[in-house]
N, C-alpha and C positions, 0 to 999 in steps of 0.2 A: 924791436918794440915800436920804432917808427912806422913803419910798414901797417903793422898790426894798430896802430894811432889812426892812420889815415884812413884804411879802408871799415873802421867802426865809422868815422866823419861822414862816409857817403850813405847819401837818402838813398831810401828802399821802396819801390814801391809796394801797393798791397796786394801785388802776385809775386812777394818774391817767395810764399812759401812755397806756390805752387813749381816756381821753378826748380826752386831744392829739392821739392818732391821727384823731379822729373831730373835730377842729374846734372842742373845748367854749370858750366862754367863760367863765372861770375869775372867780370873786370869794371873797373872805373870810366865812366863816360859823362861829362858834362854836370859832376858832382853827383852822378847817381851807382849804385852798383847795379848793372844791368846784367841780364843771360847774354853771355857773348856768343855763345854754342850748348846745343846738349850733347852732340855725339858729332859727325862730319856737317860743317857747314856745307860744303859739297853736296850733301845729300839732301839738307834742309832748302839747299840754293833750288836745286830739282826738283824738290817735292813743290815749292812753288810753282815754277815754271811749268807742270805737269799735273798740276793735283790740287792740293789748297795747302796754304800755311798761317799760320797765325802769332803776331808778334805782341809782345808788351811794349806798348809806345808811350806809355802812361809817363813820363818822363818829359816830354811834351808840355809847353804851357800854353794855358787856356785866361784869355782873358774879354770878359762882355765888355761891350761899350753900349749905354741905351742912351734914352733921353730923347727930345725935339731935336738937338744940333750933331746927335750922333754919326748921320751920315755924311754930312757936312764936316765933321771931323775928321773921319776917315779918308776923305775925297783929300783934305789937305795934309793927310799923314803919309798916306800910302799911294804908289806911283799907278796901279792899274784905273779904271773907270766903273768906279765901286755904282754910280746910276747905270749900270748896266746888269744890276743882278738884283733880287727881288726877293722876298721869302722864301725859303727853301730852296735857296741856288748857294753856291759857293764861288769862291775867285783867288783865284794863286796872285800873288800881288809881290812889293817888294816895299822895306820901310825904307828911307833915305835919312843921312844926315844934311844939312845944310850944304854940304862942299859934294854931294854926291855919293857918299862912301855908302854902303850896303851895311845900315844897322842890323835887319834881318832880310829872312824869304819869311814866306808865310803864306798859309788860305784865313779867308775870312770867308765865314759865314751870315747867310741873311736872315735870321728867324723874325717869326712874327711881331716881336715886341722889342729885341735888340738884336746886337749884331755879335759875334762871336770869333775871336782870332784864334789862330793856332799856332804859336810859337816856337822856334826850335828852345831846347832849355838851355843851353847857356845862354839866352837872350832874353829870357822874362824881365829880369830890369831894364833891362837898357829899352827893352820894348813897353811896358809899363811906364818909362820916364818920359818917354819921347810921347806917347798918346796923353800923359796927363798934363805935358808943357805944352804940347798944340791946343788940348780941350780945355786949356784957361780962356781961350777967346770963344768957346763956347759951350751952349746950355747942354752937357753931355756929363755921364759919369763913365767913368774906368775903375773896371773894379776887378780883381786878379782871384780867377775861379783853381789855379791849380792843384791847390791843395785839395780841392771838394772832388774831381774831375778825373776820373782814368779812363785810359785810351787802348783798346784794343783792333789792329788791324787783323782782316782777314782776307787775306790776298790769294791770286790763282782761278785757273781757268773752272776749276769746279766749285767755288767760295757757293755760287746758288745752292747746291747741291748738300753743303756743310749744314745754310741757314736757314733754310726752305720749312726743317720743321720745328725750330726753335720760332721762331718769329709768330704775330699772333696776328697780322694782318698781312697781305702780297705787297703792299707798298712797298717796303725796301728789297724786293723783288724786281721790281720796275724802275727804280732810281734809274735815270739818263745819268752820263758823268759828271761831278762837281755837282750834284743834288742832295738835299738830304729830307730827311723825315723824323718823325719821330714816332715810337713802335716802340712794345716790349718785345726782347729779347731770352730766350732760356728764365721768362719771368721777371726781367730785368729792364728800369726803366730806360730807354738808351737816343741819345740823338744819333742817327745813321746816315753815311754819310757817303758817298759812291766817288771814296777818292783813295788816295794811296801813293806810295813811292819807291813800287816793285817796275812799274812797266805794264804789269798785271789788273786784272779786271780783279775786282774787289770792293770790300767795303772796310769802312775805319768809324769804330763804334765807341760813342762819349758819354760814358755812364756814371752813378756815382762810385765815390774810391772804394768804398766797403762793399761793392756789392761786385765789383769785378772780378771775384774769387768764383764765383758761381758762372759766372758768364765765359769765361777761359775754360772752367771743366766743363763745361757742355760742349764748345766748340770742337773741342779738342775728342771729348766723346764722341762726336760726329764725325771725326775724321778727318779732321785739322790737323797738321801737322806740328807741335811746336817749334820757334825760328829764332835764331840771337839775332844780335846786330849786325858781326861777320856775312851773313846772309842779306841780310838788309842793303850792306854798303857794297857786296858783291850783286845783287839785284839792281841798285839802283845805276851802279856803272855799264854796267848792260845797256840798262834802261838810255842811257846819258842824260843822267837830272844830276844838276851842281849839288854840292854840298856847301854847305855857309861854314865857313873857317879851311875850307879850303878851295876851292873856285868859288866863292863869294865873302866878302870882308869889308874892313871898312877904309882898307888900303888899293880894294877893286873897285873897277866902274862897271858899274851893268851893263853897258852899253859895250863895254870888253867878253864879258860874258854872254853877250850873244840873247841876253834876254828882255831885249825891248818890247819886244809881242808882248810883256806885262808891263807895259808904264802907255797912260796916256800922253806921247808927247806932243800931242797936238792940240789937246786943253793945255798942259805944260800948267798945271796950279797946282801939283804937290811939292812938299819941300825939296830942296835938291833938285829940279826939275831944268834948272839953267845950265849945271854943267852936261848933264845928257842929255839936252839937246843943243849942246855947241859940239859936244863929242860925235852924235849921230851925224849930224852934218859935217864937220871937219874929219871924222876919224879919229880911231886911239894907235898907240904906237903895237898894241901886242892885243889879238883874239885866241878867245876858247876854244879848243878845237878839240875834239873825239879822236884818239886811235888805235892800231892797234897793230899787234908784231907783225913780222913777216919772217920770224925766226924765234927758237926757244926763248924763253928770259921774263923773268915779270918785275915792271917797273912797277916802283915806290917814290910816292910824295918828296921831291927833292931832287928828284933827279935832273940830269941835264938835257936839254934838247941841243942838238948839234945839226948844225948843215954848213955844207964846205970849209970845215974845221972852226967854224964859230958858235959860240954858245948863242941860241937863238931864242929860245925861252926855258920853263921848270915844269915839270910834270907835279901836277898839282893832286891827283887820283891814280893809285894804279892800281891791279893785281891780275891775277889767274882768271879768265873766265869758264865759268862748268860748262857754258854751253857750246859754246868756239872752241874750249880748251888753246885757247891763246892769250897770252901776255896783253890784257888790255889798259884803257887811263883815257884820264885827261890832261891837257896842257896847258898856260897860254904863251903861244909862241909870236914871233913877228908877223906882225897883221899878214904879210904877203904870201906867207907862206900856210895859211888858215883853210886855205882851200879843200874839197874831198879830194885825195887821189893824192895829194901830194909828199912826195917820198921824205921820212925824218929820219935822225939816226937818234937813238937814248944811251944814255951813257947809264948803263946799270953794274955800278961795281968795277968803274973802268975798262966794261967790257963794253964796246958799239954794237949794238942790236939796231938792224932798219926793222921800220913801221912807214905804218903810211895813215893819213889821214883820212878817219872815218866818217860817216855820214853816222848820225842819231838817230832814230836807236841804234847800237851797234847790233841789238838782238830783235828781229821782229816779232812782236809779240799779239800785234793787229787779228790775227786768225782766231785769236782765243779769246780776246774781247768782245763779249755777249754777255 
């Protein structure tokens, strides 16, 4: 009865008939019941990588900021150099606490009249709290669209080919990366958005919640594949993109994570912005590093990194990759030892597996980006 208590408590979005319809197996994710899989994530992982696929990301929280002092808010919320993007551009960015910790990751968006974030879900409050304790010192509102707001990605080297004839104008045709637009889709009204967290060329489409039922059965009529999460978090380790709760938190530094190419530290004016840059300059004790086997075995979050019999750091991502068919992950190990090429041992099951340190992406996916 407990069991059956809990998974009534998780929110649903408004495709999950669709996914019932289609078979999903369902599990708990950041207090939502999501599709974890319809049939081999394996297959669903490939049909990305080869074809098109398409996810319910509507789980995802959306929240606008407008007003005169909005961007001026943003600049002192979030670490990237938000005057550097303009209406219809987007920005991978990161939220900071005071002491440095990684409240969220996130894109923000620049529309014509506000600006638009995109949150991971277990972070909508914390990210909601943090924008409206900064925008007390200015003339901005925050105001939290995720309840109005579902999110369909459509990822894969042929996503043109899916959208080409639902769409009512070539605009999101032409999106450059991190751009977006606005277009109806399969009739539907949608902001489009030419980003994603496969590795894959794609697009991630913001519509309202009631109408996302119709915009999923067209894509998928097109020849979309549908995709769980399983797929998703086996995409994006490919890819080598952190996840927040686990290669990013609020116990990590970004600056450990390898992800300073998203923080202005040389304006150095958003919150948080003193410890990483005492960290960039001085160093942290343990970096992020990509790798991947050099023998059967797939590592899982927890595990140990070993080098000349000493625990050296924890495998923070692991699993099977489809397209290497090797034991892949991520780590963060001792700074010195973060390098490409550098030989590690994983303790998976108190069995020593060597690997060796990857370069990012571990899967190249450049060729099919068009």
């Amino acid at each position: 009865m407990l069991a059956c208590r809990a998974m009534t408590a998780l929110r649903r979005t408004s495709l999950h008939p669709c996914h019932e319809a289609a078979g999903a197996r369902f599990g708990p994710f950041a207090g939502w019941e999501m599709p974890l899989h319809y049939g081999s994530p394996s297959t669903e992982h490939l049909a990305v990588r080869r074809d098109a696929g398409v996810f319910d990301v509507s789980h995802m929280g959306q929240i606008e900021v407008d007003g005169p002092g909005a961007r001026a808010l943003l600049a002192e919320a979030l670490t990237n150099d938000i005057t550097r993007i303009g209406p219809g551009q987007g920005q991978y960015t990161l939220m900071l606490a005071d002491d440095g910790g990684v409240i969220d990751d996130l894109i923000v968006y620049a529309l014509p009249d506000r600006f638009l974030a995109v949150v991971n879900a277990s972070n909508v409050d914390a990210c909601l709290a943090r924008l409206r304790e900064v925008g007390a010192a200015h003339d901005a509102r925050v105001n939290d669209r995720s309840a109005e707001v579902a999110m369909i990605a459509l990822q894969g080297p042929r996503w043109k080919a899916v959208v080409e004839g639902l769409v009512a104008t070539p605009a999101p045709l032409a999106l450059e990366y991190f751009a977006l637009t606005e277009d109806m889709v399969a009739r539907v009204p949608a902001l489009v958005a030419r980003t994603g967290y496969t590795g894959e060329a794609g697009l991630e489409l913001m519509v309202p919640w009631d109408d996302a039922p119709r915009l999923w059965d067209a894509l998928v009529a097109a020849g979309a594949v549908p995709c769980g999460l399983v797929a998703r978090d086996t995409l994006r380790l490919e890819a080598g993109y952190p996840l927040y709760g686990q290669e990013l938190g609020r116990d990590r530094s970004p600056v450990a994570a390898g992800v300073t190419w998203a923080m202005d530290l040389a304006g150095a004016g958003f919150r948080g912005a003193a410890t990483c840059v005492a960290e960039k300059r001085d160093g942290t004790p343990e970096r992020l590093c990509a790798f991947v086997l050099d023998e059967p075995g797939i590592p899982r979050p927890g595990a140990r990194v070993v080098s000349d019999g000493a625990d050296v750091g924890v495998v923070t991502s692991g699993t099977l990759s489809p397209v290497l068919e090797r034991g892949i992950g991520m780590a963060y190990v001792r700074h010195d030892l973060a390098a490409v090429g550098t030989p590690l041992t994983i303790d998976i099951r108190g069995k020593h597996k060597q690997a060796h340190v990857a370069k990012r992406p571990l899967v190249d996916t450049s060729a099919t980006k068009h």
